[in-house]
N, C-alpha and C positions, 0 to 999 in steps of 0.2 A: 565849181559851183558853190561848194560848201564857202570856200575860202571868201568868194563875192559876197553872200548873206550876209557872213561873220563880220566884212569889213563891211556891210552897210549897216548892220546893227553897232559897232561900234561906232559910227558916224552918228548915227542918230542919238546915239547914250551921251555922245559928247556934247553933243546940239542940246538935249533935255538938260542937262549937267550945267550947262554953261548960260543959259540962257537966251542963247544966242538962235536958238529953232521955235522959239515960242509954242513948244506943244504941249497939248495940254492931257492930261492924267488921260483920258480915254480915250485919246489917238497915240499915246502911248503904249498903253494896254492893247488896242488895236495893230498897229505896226507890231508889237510882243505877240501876240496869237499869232498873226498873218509870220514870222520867221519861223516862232514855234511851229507852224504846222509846214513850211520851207524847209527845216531840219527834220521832221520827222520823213518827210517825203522823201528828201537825201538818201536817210538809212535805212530807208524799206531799200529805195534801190541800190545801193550799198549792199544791204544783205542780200538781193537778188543775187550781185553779180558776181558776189563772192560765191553764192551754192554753187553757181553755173562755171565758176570756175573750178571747182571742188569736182564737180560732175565731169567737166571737163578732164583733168588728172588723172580722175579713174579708170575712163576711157582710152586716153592715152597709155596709162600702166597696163589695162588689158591687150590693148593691141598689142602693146610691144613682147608680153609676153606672147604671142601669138607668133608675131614678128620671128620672136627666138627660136621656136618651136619648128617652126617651117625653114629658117636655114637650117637647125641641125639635122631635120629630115633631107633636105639638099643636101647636106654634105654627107649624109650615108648613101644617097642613094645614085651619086659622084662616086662614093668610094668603093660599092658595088660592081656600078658600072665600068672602072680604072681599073677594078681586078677580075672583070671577068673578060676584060677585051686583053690583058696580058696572057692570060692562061692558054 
């Protein structure tokens, strides 16, 4: 989505540039607010989905130490059970 804006602001720089768009200083200024506020809106959610992935990772790292915890409980209580059915 970024990439789309960015190439139609350049399109239109070229257009203003060249003469070739006939637009005029306040519809340029206008198309300039209306990306500017297309790129701000990107990086809020940009940095939404970055926290949510961040939060995301933490979550996972908890678990897994959880994860870890509960085999090495399994494998004691495996190894309990292995030595007291030999005895």
């Amino acid at each position: 989505m970024l990439t789309k804006v960015n190439n139609e602001m350049a399109v239109w720089r070229h257009k203003a540039e060249s003469g070739e768009g006939a637009v005029r200083s306040e519809e340029m200024e206008e198309l300039k607010r209306k990306m500017n506020a297309k790129v701000m809106e990107l990086e809020a959610q940009l940095e939404a989905a970055q926290s949510k992935a961040s939060s995301m990772e933490k979550v996972k790292s908890r678990l897994q130490g959880e994860l870890d915890d509960l085999t090495i409980e399994v494998e004691r209580v495996c190894a309990i059970f292995h030595q007291r059915d030999h005895v």
